[in-house]
Each structure stands twice: as C-alpha cells, then as structure tokens.
N, C-alpha and C positions, 0 to 999 in steps of 0.2 A: 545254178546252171545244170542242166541235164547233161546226161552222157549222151553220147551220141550213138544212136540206134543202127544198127546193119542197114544198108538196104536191099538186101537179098536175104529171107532165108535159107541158110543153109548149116552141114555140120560147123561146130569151131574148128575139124580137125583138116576141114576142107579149105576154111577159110583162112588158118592156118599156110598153109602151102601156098594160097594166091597172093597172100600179103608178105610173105618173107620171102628174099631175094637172095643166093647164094654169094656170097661176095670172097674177096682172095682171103688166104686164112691171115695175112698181115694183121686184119681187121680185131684179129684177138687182143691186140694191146694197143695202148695209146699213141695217138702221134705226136713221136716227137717235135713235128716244125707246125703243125696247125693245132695242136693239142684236141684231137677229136679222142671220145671217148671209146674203148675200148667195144666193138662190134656198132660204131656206126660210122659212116663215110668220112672220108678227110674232105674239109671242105678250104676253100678258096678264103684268104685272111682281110684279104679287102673288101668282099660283097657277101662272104659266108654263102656261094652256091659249094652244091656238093658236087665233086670230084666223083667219077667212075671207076678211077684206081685210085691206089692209094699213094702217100707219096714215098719217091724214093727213098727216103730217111724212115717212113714205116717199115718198109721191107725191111731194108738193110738192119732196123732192131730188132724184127720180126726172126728175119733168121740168124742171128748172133743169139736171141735169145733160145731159138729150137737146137741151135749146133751144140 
C-alpha cells in the first residue's frame, strides 16, 4: 500500500499548522476513564467518537499532576 500523497503542494511547516489543532493541556497525559493516549482526544467508550474536551477525570489528573 502507498502512503498517501498531499493534495495540495505546499511547505511541511505550513501543513504542519493546518493539520494540528491546539487542544487543553489535560491532553498531555492519559485518561484515566476512556484510557485515551497521551496528546490525543478522550473519546466516547461505547461508539469511540471523539470528545472536544476532555474528560473531567483528565483534568482533574492533569492538574494534581502539574500542582
């Protein structure tokens, strides 16, 4: 199987910026209740969509681990 080609050219540093999305800094560690991995979305345990925020049990690790 190939990789899958741009379909715009452009820089990587450009492309960069339109494909990454700034998310809460929760996101730095795993979740504890949907076990999502460290920098990507906590997702929903029954259909695995992904969540917008993260959940309150990330937070709440999130900043126990930063305090």
């Amino acid at each position: 199987m190939n990789a899958r080609r741009p379909g715009a050219p452009m820089p990587d540093s450009l492309r960069a910026t339109l494909t990454t999305t700034v998310g809460h800094p929760a996101r730095a560690i795993q979740c504890p209740h949907c076990r999502a991995l460290p920098g990507k979305p906590c997702v929903l345990r029954t259909n695995g969509r992904a969540l917008p925020e993260p959940h309150h049990t990330r937070v709440t690790a999130w900043e126990q681990s930063t305090a």
